[in-house]
DRENLOVEX-879304 format. One record per residue (C-alpha): residue number from 0; residue in one letter; x, y, z. Coordinates in steps of 0.001 Angstrom, whole numbers, plus 500000, padded with zeros to 6 digits. Last residue first. Example, Ala and Ser with C-alpha at 12.3 -4.5 7.8 and 13.67 -1.06 7.14 Angstrom:
REM residues 2
R     n   res       px       py       pz
R     1     S   513670   498940   507140
R     0     A   512300   495500   507800
//
This chain:
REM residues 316
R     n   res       px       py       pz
R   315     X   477659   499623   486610
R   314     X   480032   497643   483813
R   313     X   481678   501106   483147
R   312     X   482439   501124   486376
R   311     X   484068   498142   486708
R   310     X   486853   498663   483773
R   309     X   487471   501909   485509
R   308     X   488548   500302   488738
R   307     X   490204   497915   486604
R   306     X   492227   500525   484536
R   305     X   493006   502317   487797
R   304     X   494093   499617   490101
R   303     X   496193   498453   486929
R   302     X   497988   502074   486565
R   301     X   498393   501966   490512
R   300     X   500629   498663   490201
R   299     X   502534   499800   487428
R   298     X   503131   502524   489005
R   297     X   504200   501165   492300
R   296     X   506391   498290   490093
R   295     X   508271   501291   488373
R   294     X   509229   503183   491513
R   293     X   510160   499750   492960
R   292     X   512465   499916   489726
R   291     X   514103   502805   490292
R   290     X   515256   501887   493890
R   289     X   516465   498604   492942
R   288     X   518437   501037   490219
R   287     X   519132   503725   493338
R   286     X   520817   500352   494787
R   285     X   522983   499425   491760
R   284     X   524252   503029   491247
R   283     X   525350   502636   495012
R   282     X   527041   499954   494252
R   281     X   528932   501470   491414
R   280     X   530893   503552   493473
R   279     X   530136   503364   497012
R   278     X   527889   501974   499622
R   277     X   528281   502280   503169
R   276     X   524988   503472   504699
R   275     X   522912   502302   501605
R   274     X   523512   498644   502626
R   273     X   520942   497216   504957
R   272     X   518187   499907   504793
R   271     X   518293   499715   500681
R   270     X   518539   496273   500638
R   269     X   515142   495931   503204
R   268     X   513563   498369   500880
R   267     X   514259   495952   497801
R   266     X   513006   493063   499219
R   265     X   515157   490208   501276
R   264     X   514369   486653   501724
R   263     X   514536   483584   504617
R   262     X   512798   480501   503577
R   261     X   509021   479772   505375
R   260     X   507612   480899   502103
R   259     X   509338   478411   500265
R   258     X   509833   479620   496295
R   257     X   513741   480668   497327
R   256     X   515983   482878   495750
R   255     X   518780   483525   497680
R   254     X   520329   486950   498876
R   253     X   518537   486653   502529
R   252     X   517912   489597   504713
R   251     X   516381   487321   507368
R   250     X   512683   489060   507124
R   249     X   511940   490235   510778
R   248     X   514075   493259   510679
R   247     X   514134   493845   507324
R   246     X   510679   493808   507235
R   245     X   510032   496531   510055
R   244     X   512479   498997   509177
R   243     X   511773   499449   505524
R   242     X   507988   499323   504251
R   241     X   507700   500417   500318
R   240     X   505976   497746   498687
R   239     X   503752   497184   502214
R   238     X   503168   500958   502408
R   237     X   502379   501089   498177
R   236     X   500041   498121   498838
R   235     X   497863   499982   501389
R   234     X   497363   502697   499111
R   233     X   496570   500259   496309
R   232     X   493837   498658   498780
R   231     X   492353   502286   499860
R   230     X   491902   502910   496378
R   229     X   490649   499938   495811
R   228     X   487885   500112   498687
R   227     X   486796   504006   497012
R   226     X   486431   502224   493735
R   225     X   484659   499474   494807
R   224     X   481937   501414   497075
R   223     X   478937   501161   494815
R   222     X   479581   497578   494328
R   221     X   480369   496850   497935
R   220     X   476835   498558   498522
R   219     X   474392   497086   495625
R   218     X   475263   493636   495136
R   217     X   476669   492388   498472
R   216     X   475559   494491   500680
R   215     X   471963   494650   499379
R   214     X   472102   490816   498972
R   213     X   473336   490469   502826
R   212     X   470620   493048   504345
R   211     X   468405   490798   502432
R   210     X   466835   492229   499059
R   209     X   462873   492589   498785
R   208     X   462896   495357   496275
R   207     X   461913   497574   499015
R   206     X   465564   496827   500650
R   205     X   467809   497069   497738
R   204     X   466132   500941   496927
R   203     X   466291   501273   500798
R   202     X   470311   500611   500426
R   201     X   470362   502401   497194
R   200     X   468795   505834   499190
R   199     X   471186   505752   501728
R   198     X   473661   507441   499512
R   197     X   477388   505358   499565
R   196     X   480101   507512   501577
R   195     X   479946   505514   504658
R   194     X   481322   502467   502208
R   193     X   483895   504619   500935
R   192     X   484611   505888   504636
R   191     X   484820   502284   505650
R   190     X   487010   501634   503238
R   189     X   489371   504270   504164
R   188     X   489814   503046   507373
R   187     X   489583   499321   507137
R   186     X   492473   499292   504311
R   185     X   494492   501848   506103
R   184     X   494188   499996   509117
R   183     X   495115   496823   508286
R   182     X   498280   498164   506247
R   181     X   500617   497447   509116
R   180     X   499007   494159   510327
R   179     X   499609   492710   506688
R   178     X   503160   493864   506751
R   177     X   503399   491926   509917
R   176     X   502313   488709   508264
R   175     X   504232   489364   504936
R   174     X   507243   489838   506871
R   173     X   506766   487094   509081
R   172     X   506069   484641   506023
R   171     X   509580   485540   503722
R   170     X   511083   484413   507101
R   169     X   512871   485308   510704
R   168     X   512461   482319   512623
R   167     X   514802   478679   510685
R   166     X   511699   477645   509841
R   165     X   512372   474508   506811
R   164     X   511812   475077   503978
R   163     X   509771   472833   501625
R   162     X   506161   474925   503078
R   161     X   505664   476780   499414
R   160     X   507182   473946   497596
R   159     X   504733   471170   498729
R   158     X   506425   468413   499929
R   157     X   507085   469900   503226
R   156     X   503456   469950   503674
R   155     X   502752   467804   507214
R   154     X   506720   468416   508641
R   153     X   506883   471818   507315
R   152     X   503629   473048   507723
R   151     X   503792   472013   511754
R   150     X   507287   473258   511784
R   149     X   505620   476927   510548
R   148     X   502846   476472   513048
R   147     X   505473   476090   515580
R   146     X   507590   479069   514516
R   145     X   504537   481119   514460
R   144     X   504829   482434   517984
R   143     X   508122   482751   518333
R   142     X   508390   484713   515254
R   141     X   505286   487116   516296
R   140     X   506457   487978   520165
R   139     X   510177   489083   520484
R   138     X   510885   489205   517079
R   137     X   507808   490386   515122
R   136     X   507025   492795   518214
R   135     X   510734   494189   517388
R   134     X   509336   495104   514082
R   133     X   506684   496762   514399
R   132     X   508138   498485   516968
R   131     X   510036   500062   514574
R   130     X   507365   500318   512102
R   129     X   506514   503221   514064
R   128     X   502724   503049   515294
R   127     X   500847   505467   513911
R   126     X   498571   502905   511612
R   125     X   497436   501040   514567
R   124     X   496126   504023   516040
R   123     X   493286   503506   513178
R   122     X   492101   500653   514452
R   121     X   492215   501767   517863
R   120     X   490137   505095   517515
R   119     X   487008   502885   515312
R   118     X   487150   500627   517915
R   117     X   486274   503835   520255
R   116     X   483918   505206   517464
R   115     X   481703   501694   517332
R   114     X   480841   501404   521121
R   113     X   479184   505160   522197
R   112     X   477731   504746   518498
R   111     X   475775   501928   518902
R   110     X   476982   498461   517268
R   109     X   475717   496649   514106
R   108     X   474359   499676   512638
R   107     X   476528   499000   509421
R   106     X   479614   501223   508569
R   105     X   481116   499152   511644
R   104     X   481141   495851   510334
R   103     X   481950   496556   506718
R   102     X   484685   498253   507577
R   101     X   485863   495206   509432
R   100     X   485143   492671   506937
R    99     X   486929   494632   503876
R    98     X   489810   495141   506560
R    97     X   490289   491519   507459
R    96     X   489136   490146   503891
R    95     X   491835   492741   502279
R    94     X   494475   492580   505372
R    93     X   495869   488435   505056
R    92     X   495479   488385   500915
R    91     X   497214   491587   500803
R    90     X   500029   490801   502917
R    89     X   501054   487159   501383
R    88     X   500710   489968   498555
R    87     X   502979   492404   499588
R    86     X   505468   489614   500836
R    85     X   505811   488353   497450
R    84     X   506202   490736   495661
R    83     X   508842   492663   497616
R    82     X   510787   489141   498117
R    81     X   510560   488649   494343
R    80     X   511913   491841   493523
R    79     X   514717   491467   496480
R    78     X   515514   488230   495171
R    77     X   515949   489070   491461
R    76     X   518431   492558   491980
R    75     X   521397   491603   490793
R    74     X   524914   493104   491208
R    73     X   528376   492305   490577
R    72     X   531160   494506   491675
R    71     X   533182   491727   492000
R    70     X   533591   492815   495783
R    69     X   530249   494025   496201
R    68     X   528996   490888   494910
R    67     X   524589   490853   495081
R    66     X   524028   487622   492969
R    65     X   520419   486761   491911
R    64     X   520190   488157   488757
R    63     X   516698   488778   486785
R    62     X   515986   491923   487060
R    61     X   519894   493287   486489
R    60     X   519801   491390   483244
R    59     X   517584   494284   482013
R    58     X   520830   496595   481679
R    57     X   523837   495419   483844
R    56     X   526554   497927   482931
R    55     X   524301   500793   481560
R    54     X   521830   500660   484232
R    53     X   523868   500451   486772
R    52     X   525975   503394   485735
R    51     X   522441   505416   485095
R    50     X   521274   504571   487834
R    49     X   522025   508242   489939
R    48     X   519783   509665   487135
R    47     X   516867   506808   487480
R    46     X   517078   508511   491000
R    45     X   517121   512012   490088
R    44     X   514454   511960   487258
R    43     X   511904   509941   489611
R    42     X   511782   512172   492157
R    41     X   511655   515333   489888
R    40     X   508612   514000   488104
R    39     X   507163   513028   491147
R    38     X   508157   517285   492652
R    37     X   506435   518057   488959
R    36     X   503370   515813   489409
R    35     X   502757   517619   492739
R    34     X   503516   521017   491582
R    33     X   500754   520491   488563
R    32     X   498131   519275   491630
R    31     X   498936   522594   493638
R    30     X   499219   524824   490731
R    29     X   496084   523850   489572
R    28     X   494571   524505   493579
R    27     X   496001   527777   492915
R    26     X   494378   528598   489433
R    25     X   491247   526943   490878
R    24     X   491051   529111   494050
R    23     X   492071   532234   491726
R    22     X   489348   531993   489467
R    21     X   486481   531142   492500
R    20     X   488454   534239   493987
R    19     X   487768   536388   490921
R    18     X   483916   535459   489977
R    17     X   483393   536097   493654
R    16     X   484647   539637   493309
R    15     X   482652   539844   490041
R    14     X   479562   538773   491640
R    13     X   479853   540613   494572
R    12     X   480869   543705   492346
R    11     X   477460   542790   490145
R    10     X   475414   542812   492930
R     9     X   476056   546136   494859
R     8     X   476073   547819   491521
R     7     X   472143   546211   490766
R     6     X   471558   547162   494544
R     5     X   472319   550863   493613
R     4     X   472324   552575   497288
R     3     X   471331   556078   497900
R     2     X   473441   558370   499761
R     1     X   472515   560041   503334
R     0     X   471109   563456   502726
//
């Protein structure tokens, strides 16, 4: 006699076998985001570690010094901070519109299918090549190319101080231009998924209420994407902060201060590359303090994307 079969058992061990693996997914997936915070934790510990000579001997004067003596042992880190703001946001203000645009553009039926995937493929191949070649294609092809249009700004705006410089190639406004080709894709890409992401229902909502495809973009679909697109723009901004090869290739690795974008500059990455190789002693306390602090200013920078990403929802 074959044995009978208590579907009431057969239930509750399913439920209590699921019960366990839904505990255990979360318990790892915990452990996951806790080891995460640890190993950034650990990151940071080490390096503000190594700094700790810099730190004592220069203090918060180190921010705002321009000299970089390895002979006099004097170090300052003021033009490379400047340089790594100011090239991130020549590249921000190039790559948001650009990207914005372009997501925009293909998360709408403006092109079929068989068209919109392929430039969908090249956009984001952009973001796999090395920065390398980034950076020779500044020298070879994007420096010669601009170095008219930078004369041009020169001669007709030299009086203002952003164009008082004149070209001499490499330049504060090549980096910013190829770092603003670098983070194109990651921009485009991720806010296209964002704007992918938002329910079809608010766009026919904005369309029976008599809205334009234009006002229903505008005021219902960028809105209901925003935090997705600024989470793709801080991502893009820690690559420009953090870019190495290509900048200090095309960005003259100058140690002076200078409020012309067409001047020569340096940012912190670009130090790092050009002098980590052969430091010693208290220089290389000086550089894991440059270091330090470009871990401070990505923070910073994702604690603001944060408070006004929250500040706009609660206004939705």
């Amino acid at each position: 006699m074959a044995p009978s079969t208590n579907p009431a058992s057969m239930s509750t061990a399913r439920s209590e076998s699921s019960r366990l693996i839904d505990n255990g997914f979360v318990r790892v997936t915990g452990a996951f985001a806790i080891g995460v915070g640890l190993v950034l934790l650990a990151i940071a510990f080490s390096v503000g570690k190594e700094a700790v000579p810099a730190m004592q001997k220069f203090g918060l004067g180190f921010l705002v010094t321009s000299r970089w003596s390895v002979n006099d042992e004097v170090f300052g880190a003021l033009t490379q901070i400047y340089g790594t703001i100011v090239t991130s946001l020549i590249a921000l203000l190039i790559a948001i519109p650009i990207g914005v645009g372009v997501a925009l553009f293909l998360s709408e039926d403006y092109l079929p299918d068989r068209v919109k995937q392929p430039i969908v493929f090249l956009i984001e191949l952009l973001a796999a090549i090395p920065s390398v070649v980034y950076g020779l294609w500044g020298i070879f092809v994007l420096i010669p190319l601009l170095r008219p249009f930078g004369i041009w700004l020169n001669s007709t705006f030299g009086w203002f101080p952003l164009f008082s410089t004149a070209p001499a190639g490499p330049g504060i406004y090549a980096a910013g231009i190829i770092l603003s080709i670098m983070i194109l894709p990651i921009i485009a890409a991720i806010s296209r998924d964002a704007l992918v992401a938002v329910p079809s229902e608010l766009r026919q909502a904005a369309y029976g209420l008599g809205a334009t495809r234009w006002e229903a973009i505008f005021q219902v679909i960028l809105p209901a994407a925003f935090s997705g697109i600024v989470g793709g723009i801080m991502l893009a901004l820690g690559r420009a902060m953090g870019e190495t090869m290509a900048v200090t290739m095309v960005i003259g690795n100058s140690n002076t201060v200078n409020v012309s974008l067409l001047a020569q500059g340096s940012t912190v990455a670009s130090l790092l590359a050009n002098q980590f190789a052969e430091a010693s002693g208290l220089q290389v306390a000086s550089l894991l303090y440059a270091a330090f602090i470009l871990f401070g200013l990505t923070l910073i920078v994702n604690v603001l994307a944060e408070f006004i990403v929250r500040r706009f929802s609660l206004k939705l």
